[in-house]
C-alpha positions as CSV (number, residue, x, y, z in Angstrom):
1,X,30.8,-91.0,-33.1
2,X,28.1,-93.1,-34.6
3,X,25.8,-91.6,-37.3
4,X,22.3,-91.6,-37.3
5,X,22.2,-95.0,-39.6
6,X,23.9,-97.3,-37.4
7,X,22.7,-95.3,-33.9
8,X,21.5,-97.9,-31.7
9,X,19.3,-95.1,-29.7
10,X,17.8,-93.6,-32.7
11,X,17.1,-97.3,-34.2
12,X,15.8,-98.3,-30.7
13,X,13.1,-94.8,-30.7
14,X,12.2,-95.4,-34.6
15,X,11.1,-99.2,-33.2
16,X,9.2,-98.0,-30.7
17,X,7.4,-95.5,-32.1
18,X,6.2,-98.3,-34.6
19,X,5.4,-100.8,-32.1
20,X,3.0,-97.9,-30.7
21,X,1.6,-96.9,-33.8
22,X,0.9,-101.1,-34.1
23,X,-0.7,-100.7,-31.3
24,X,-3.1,-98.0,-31.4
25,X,-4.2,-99.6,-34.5
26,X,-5.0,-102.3,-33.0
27,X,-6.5,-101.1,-30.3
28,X,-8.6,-98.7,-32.0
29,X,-9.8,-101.6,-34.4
30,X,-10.5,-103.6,-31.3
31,X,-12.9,-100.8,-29.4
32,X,-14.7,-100.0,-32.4
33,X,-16.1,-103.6,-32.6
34,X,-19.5,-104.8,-31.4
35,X,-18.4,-107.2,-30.0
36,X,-15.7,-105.3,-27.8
37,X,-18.5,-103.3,-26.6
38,X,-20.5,-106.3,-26.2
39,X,-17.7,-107.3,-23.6
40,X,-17.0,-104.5,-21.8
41,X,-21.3,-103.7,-21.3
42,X,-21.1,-107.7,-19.3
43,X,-18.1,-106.5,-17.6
44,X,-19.6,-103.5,-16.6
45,X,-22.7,-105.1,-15.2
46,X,-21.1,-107.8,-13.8
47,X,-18.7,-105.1,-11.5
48,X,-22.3,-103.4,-10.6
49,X,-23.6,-106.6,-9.6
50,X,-20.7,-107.0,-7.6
51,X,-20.4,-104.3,-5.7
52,X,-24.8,-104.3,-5.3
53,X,-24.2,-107.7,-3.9
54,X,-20.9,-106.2,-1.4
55,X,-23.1,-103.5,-0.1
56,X,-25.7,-106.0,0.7
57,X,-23.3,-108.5,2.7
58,X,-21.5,-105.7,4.8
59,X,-25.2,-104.1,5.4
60,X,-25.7,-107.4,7.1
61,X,-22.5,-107.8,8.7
62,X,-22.4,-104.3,10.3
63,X,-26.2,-105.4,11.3
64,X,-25.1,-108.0,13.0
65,X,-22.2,-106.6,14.8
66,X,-24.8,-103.9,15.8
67,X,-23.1,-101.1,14.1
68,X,-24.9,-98.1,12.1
69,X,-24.7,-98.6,8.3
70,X,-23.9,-95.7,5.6
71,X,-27.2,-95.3,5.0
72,X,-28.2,-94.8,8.5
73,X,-24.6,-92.5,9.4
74,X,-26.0,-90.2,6.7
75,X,-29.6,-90.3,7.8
76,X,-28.3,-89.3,11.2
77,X,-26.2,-86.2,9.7
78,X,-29.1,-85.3,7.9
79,X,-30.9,-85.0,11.4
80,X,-28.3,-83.7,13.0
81,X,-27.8,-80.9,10.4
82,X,-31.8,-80.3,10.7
83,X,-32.0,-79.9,14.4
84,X,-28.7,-77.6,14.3
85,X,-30.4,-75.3,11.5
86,X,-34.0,-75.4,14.1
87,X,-31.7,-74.2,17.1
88,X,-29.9,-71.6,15.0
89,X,-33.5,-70.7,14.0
90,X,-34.9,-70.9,18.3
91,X,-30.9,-68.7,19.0
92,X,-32.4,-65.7,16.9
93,X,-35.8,-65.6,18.0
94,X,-34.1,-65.6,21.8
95,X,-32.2,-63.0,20.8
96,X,-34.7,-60.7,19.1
97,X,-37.1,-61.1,22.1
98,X,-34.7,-60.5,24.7
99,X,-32.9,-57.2,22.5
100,X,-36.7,-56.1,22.4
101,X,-37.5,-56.6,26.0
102,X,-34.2,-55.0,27.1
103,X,-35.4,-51.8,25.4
104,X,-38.0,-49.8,27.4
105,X,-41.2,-49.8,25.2
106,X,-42.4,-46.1,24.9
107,X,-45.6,-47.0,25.4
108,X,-45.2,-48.1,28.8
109,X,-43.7,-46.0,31.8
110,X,-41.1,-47.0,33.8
111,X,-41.5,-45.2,37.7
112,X,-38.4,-44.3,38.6
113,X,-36.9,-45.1,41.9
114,X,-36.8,-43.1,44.8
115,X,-33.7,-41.1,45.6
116,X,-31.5,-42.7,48.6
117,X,-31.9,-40.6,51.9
118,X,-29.5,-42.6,53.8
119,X,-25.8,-43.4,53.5
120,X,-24.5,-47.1,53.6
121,X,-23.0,-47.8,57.1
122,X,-19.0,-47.1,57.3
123,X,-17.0,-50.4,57.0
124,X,-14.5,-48.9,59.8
125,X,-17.1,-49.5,62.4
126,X,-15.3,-46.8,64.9
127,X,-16.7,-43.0,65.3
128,X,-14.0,-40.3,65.1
């Protein structure tokens, strides 16, 4: 059984664990510098830029393949969620006025009809 001097797998964990602390050494130094951030603020404008000047081109592209752009699928849901909330609005006030016309209005009488004198004719259609 190998001991814990000559154990390749311990030996092989004690290297990498100082290759990682190397690392985040460096790293850290590396962030911390103007200049890093200097970088990475160009990199980020440059990806901005990037994608401003992507959304632009497939703008046109869908434009010219006569298809809606984002901008104008969420203006339509916008609508579309507007007009919905306006006939949900119109749906109630249909309601209310027909629950309050269905009600007889104490205020006004209602004649009531006439009693029926006659019977309907027989369906038979023969006397007995």
């Amino acid at each position: 059984m190998a001991t814990k001097d000559n154990d390749p797998a311990e030996m092989w964990r004690t290297m990498l664990g100082e290759m990682e602390k190397g690392f985040n050494s460096f790293a850290t130094q590396t962030m911390t510098s103007p200049e890093f951030s200097k970088v990475m603020n160009q990199a980020g404008g440059l990806a901005a830029g990037a994608q401003k000047q992507f959304g632009d081109m497939m703008e046109k592209y869908l434009v010219g393949m006569n298809l809606p752009s984002r901008a104008q699928l969420v203006n339509m849901a916008e609508r579309l969620q507007a007009i919905e909330g306006q006939l949900s609005e119109i749906k109630a006030l249909l309601y209310q006025v027909h629950h309050n016309s269905a009600a007889p209005d104490n205020r006004v009488s209602v004649t009531p009809k006439p009693p029926r004198t006659r019977r309907p004719p027989s369906s038979s259609g023969g006397s007995t």
